[in-house]
N, C-alpha and C positions, 0 to 999 in steps of 0.2 A: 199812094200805092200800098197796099195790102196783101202780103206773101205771108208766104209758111202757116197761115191761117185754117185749122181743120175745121172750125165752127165760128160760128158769128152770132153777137146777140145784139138784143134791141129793146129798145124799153114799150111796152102797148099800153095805153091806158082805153080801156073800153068801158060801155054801161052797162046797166043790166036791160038793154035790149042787142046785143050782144055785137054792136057796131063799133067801130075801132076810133076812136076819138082822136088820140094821139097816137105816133108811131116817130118812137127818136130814128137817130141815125144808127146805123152799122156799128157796133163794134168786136175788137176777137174776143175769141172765147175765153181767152184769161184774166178780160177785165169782171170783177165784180160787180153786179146789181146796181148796187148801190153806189160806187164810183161811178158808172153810169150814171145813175140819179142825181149824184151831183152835179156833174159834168154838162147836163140837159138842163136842170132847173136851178136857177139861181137861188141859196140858200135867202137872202136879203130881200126878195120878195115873197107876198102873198099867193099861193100857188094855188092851196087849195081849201078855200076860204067857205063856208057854205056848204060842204059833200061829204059825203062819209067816203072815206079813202078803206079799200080792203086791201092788203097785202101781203107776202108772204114772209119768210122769216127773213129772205135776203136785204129785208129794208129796217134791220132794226132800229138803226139811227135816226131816223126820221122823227121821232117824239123831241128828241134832245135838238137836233141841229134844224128842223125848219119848221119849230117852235104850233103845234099846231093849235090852234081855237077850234077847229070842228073834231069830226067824231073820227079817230082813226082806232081801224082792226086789227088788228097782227092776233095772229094764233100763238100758243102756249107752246113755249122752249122746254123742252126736255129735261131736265136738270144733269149735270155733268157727274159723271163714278169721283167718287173722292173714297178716304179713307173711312168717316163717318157715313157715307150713304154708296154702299157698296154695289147695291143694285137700283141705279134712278128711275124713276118710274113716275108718270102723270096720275095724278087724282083723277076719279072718274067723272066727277064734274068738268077738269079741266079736256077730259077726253072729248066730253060731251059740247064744251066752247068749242074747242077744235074742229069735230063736224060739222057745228052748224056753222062754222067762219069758212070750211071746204066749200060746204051746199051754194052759199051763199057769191062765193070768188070763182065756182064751177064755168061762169060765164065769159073770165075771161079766158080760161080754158079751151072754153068752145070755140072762141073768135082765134087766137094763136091756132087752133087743128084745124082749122075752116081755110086760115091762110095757108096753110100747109096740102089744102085737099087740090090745091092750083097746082102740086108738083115743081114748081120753079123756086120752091124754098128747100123742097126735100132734096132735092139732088145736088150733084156739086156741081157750084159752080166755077167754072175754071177762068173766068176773067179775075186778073188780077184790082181789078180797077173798081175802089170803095164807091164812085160813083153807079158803078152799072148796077154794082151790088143791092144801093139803097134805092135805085131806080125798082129793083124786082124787087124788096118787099114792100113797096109804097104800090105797086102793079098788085101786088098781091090782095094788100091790105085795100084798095077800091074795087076789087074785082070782089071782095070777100063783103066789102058794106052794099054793093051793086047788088048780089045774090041773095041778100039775105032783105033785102030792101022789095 
């Protein structure tokens, strides 16, 4: 049972023909990304073996803890204000990776606001019940490869 929950998230992995491949489970809006990420894929296997992985900053750990052989993306960190670097700021090369790693992840963008154009993710829903929850974004997410199919 799932209370006191204002948001929920979920982990989507889609392609770039902008269908939803995987769609974890529900969870509240306080767990992290990537606790997610752990949570759904086992560190101790081979996940994503052969594919170029795009993602966002929320996955930093992924290089270190599930060890990859193919080619993974993450976009350029900001560097933190410290004493010596008073005002942090991106190179413009690294401004220039950034965009095109945006252009490029744009897609899953599109599949998450595509599930969202069903209405049944944007509104609240008032069942308490993690089941009915993940039942609508899994409605969502085939209504949304249905449409675009």
């Amino acid at each position: 049972m799932v209370k006191k929950l204002h948001t929920v998230k979920s982990i989507i992995i889609t392609g770039q023909n902008r269908k939803v491949i995987y769609l974890s489970h529900i969870y509240g809006g306080r767990n992290h990304d990537y606790s997610i990420m752990k949570s759904e894929f086992d560190m101790d296997k081979q996940w994503f073996v052969d594919v170029t992985v795009r993602a966002d900053l929320g996955f930093l750990g992924l290089v270190n803890d599930y060890g990859f052989k193919s080619d993974l993306r993450l976009p350029n960190k900001k560097p933190r204000k410290s004493k010596n670097n008073l005002s942090p700021e991106l190179t413009k090369q690294q401004k220039i990776e950034n965009r095109a790693h945006a252009q490029r992840r744009i897609f899953v963008e599109h599949s998450i606001g595509g599930m969202k154009h069903f209405h049944c993710l944007t509104h609240r829903i008032r069942s308490q019940s993690s089941v009915i929850m993940d039942q609508f974004f899994g409605l969502a997410a085939g209504l949304w490869n249905f449409n675009i199919s």
